[in-house]
C-alpha positions as CSV (number, residue, x, y, z in Angstrom):
1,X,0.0,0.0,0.0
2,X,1.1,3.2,-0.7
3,X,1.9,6.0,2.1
4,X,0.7,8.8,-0.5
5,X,-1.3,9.1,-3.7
6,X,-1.6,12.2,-5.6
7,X,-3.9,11.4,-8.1
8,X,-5.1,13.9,-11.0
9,X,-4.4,17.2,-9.1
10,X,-5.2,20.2,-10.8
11,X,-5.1,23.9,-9.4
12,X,-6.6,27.2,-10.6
13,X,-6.1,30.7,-9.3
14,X,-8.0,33.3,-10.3
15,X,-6.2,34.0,-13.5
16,X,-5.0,30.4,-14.6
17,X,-4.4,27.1,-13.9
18,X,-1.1,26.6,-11.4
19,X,-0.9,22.9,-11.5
20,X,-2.3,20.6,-14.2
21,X,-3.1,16.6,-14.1
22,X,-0.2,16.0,-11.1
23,X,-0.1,12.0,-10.4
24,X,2.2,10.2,-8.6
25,X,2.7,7.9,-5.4
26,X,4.9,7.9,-2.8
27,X,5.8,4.5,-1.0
28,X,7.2,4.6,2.9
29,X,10.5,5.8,3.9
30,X,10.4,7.1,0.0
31,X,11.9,10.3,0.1
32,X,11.1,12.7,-3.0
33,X,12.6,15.9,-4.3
34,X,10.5,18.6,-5.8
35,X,12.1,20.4,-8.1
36,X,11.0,23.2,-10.9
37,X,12.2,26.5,-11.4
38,X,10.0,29.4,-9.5
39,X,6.7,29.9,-9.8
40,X,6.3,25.8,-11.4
41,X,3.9,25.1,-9.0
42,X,5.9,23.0,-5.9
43,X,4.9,25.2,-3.0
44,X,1.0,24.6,-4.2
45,X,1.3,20.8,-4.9
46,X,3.2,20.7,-1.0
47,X,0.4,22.9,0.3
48,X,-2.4,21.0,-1.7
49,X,-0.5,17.8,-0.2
50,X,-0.8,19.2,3.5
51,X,-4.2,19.7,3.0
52,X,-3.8,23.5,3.4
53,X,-5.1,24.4,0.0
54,X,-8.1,22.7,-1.9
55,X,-7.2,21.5,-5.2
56,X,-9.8,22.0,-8.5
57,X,-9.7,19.0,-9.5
58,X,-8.6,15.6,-8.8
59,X,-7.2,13.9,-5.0
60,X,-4.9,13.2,-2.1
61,X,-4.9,9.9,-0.2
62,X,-2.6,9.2,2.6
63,X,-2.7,5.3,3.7
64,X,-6.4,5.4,1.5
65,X,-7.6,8.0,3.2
66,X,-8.5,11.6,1.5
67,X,-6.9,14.6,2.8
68,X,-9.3,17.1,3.5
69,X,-9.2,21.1,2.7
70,X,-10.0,24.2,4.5
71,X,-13.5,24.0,3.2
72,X,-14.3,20.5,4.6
73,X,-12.7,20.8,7.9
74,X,-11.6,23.4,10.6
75,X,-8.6,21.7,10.7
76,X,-7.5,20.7,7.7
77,X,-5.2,18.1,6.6
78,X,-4.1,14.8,8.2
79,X,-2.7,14.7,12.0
80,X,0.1,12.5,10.5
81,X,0.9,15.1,7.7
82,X,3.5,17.5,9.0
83,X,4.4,21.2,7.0
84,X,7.4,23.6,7.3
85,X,7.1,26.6,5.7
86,X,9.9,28.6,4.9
87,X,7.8,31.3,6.3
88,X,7.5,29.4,10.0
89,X,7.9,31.4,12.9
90,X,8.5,31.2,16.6
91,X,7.1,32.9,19.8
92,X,9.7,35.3,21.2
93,X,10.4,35.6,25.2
94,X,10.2,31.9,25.5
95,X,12.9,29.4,26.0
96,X,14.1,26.3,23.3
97,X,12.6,23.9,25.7
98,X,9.1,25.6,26.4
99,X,8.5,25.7,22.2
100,X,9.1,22.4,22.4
101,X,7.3,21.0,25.2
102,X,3.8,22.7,23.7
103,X,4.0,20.4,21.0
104,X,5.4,17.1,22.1
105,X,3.9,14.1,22.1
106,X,6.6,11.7,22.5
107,X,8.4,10.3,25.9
108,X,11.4,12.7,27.1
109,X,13.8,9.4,25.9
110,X,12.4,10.0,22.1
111,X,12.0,13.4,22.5
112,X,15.8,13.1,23.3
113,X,16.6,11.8,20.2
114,X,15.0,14.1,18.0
115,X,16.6,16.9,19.8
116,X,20.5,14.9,18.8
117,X,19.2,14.1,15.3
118,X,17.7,18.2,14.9
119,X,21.6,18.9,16.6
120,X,19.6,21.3,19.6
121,X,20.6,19.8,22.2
122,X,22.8,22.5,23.5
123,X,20.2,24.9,22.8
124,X,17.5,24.0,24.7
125,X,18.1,26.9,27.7
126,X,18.4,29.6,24.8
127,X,16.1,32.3,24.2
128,X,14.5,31.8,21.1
129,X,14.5,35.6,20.7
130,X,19.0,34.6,20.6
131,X,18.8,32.2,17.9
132,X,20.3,32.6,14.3
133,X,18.2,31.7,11.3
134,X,19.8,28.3,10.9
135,X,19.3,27.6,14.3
136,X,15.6,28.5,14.1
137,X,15.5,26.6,11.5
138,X,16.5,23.5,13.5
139,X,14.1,24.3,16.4
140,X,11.0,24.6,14.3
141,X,11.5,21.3,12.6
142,X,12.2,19.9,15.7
143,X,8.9,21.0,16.8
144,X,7.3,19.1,13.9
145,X,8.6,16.2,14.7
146,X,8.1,15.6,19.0
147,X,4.2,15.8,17.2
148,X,5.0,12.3,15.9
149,X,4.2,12.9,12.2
150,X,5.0,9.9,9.2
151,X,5.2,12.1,6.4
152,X,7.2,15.4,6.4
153,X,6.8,18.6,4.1
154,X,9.8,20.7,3.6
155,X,9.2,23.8,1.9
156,X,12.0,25.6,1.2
157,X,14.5,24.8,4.4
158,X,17.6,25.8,3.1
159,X,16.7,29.4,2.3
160,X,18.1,32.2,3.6
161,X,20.8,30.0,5.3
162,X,24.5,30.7,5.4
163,X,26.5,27.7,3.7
164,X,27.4,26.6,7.5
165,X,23.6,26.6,8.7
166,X,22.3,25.4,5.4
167,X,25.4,22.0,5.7
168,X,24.1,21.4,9.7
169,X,20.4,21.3,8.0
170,X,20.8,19.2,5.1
171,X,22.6,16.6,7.3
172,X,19.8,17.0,9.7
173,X,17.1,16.1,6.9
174,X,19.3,13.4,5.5
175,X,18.7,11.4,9.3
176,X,15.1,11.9,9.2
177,X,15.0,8.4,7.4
178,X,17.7,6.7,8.4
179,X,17.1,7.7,12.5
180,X,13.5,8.7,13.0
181,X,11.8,6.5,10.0
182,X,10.2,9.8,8.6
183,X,9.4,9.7,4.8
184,X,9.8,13.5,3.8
185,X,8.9,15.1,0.3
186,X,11.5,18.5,0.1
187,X,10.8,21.5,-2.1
188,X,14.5,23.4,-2.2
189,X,15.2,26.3,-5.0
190,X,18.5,24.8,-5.9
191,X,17.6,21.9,-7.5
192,X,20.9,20.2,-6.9
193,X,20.1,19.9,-3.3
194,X,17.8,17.2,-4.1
195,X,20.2,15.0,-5.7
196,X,22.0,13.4,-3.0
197,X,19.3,12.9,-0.6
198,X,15.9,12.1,-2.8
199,X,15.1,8.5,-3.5
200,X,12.9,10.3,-6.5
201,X,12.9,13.2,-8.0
202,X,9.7,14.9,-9.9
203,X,10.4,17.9,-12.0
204,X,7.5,20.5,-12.8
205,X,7.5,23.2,-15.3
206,X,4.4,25.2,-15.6
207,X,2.4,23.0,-13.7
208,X,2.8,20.0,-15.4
209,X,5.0,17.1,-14.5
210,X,7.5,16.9,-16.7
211,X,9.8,14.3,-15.7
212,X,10.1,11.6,-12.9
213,X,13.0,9.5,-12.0
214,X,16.1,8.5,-10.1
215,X,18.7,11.4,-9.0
216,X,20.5,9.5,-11.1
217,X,18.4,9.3,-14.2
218,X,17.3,12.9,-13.8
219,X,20.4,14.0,-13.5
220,X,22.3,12.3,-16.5
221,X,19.1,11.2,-19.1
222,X,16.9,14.9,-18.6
223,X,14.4,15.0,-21.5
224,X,14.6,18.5,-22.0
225,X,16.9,21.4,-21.9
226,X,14.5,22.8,-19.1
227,X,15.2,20.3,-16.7
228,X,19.1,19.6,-17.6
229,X,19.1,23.3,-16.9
230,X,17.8,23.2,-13.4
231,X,20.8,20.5,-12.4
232,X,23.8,22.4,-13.5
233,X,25.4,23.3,-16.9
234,X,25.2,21.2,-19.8
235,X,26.2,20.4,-23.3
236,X,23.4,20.2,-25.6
237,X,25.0,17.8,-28.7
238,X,24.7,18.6,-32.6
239,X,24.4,15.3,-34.3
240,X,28.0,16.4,-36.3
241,X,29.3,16.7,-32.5
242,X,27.7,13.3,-32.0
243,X,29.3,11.4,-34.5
244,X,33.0,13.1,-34.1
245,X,32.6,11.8,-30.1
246,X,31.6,8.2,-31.0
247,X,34.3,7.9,-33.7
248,X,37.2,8.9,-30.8
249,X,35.2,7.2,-27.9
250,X,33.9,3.7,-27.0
251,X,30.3,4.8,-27.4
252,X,28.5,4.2,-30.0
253,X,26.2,7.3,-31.7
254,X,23.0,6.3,-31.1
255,X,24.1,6.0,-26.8
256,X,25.5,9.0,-26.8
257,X,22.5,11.1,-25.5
258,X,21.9,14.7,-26.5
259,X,22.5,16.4,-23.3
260,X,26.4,15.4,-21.3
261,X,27.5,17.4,-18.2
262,X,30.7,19.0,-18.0
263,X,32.0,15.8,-16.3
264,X,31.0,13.2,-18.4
265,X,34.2,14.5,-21.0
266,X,37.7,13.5,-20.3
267,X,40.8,15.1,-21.3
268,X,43.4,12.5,-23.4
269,X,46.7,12.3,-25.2
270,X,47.1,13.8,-28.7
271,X,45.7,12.0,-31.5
272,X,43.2,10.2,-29.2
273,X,40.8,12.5,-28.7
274,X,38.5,14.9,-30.8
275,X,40.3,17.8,-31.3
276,X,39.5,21.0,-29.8
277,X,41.1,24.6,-29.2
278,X,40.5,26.1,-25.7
279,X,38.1,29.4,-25.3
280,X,38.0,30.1,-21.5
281,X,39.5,28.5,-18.3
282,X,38.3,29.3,-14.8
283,X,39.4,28.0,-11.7
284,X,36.4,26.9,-9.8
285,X,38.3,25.4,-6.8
286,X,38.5,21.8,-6.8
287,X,38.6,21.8,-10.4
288,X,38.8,23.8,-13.9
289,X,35.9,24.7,-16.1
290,X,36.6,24.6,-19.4
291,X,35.0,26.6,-22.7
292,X,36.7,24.5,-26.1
293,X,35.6,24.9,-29.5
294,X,35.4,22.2,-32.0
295,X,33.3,21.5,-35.1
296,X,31.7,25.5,-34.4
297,X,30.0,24.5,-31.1
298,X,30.8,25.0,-28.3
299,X,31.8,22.5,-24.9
300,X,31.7,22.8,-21.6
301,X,34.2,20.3,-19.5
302,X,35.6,19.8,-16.0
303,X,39.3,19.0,-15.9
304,X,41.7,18.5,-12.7
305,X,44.3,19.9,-15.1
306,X,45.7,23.4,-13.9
307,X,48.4,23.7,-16.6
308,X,45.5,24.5,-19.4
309,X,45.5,28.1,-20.8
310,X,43.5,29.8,-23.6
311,X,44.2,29.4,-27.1
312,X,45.5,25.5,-25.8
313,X,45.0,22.9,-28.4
314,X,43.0,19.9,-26.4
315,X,41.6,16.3,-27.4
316,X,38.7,15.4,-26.0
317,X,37.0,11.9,-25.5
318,X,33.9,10.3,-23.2
């Protein structure tokens, strides 16, 4: 049985519709990754989800149960269904441990645990009027979670974060599963956050859901230039270019799909390699990012080379 089942969502506004014909399922401990550029629609589906907002057409079960809306219920939603906004807030002039303790419903020894996995322990006795933004962050999913919920909603929790605060959270959300047994569906606006984490990633573009699949498949099959776009740069292949790779690689033309990353090229000897002359070089820390022309088009590649300049002759293989 499945934990969720979005089945057929649609949304309209007053101007348009904001989601069209969404479908998918979600089994438990599943973790998915939302991802779409702004304004595609994933802080509606994860509010629709919650039960916050009613869609036009179409359902949500969770465990064969529909979620209700606002206009069914006072309380919309399902008890087991838990949402973090990126707009949450928390009550000044009280302490860590009073916040929590409004909410809980677990045993101190659980509620113990959370508090290591969330990493609050030590701020428990803090003001929550003294916190940073990462830290209350940490709290207010922490306070999601003493309510004993199965499925999680993250909407946006790495925003606004410093790279420091935004690393502590992401490790925090990647024990959910593992620790607490909490299947979580994550909304971030950088994409690539999703990749190591998500079991599945869906991928909306106006609405519609344009792709589903592994990180993995995602990531290195996309089935557009709109959604290779949102994981990173990428190559988009002529056929000529095509055909020049496969003849200097062991890859035949027709497995050579039309959109590589940066990484998928590899620098080789002369004479090996599809020639190409060197455009740009910039040193982006643990590696160089490369601009070479061949064959009037243009490619992106990583290299661990540093003794590469422009105007270089290079020969390039997969």
């Amino acid at each position: 049985m499945s934990l969720l089942d979005v089945s057929h969502i649609s949304y309209r506004n007053e101007e348009s519709f904001v989601l069209k014909e969404i479908s998918f399922t979600q089994q438990p401990l599943q973790n998915i990754g939302l991802a779409g550029a702004t304004g595609s629609g994933k802080t509606t589906l994860l509010k629709i989800i919650a039960g916050l907002i009613e869609p036009t057409i179409g359902a949500v079960l969770f465990k064969e149960e529909r979620i209700k809306g606002p206009n069914e219920k006072l309380l919309p939603g399902h008890p087991s269904i838990a949402y973090l906004s990126q707009y949450f807030e928390l009550r000044n002039h009280y302490r860590v441990q009073e916040i929590l303790d409004m909410a809980k419903k677990v045993a101190d020894k659980e509620a113990g645990i959370i508090y290591e996995v969330c990493r609050i322990e030590h701020l428990l006795k803090r003001w929550t009027h003294q916190l940073s933004g990462g830290e209350k962050q940490r709290i207010a999913l922490a306070r999601l979670l003493v309510t004993l919920p199965e499925l999680l909603l993250l909407d946006e929790p790495y925003s606004n974060l410093d790279p420091l605060h935004k690393n502590i959270l992401k490790n925090v959300v990647l024990d959910l599963s593992e620790e607490l047994n909490i299947t979580c569906i994550l909304v971030s606006h950088d994409p690539l956050d999703t990749l190591s984490w998500a079991n599945e990633i869906i991928v909306l573009n106006e609405g519609k859901l344009v792709q589903q699949g592994s990180p993995k498949q995602v990531y290195n099959n996309p089935l557009d230039e709109y959604t290779a776009g949102l994981f990173g740069k990428y190559n988009l292949l002529t056929p000529a270019l095509a055909k020049a790779l496969s003849q200097h690689s062991d890859v035949a033309m027709q497995d050579i799909g039309r959109f590589l990353r940066p990484e998928e090229f590899s620098l080789t000897t002369e004479g090996e390699g599809l020639k190409a002359t060197v455009k740009n070089v910039k040193f982006m820390g643990g590696y160089c990012e490369l601009v070479l022309n061949t064959l009037n088009s243009d490619l992106i590649l990583h290299s661990h080379e540093t003794n590469i300049t422009k105007g270089d002759d290079v020969y390039v293989v997969l």
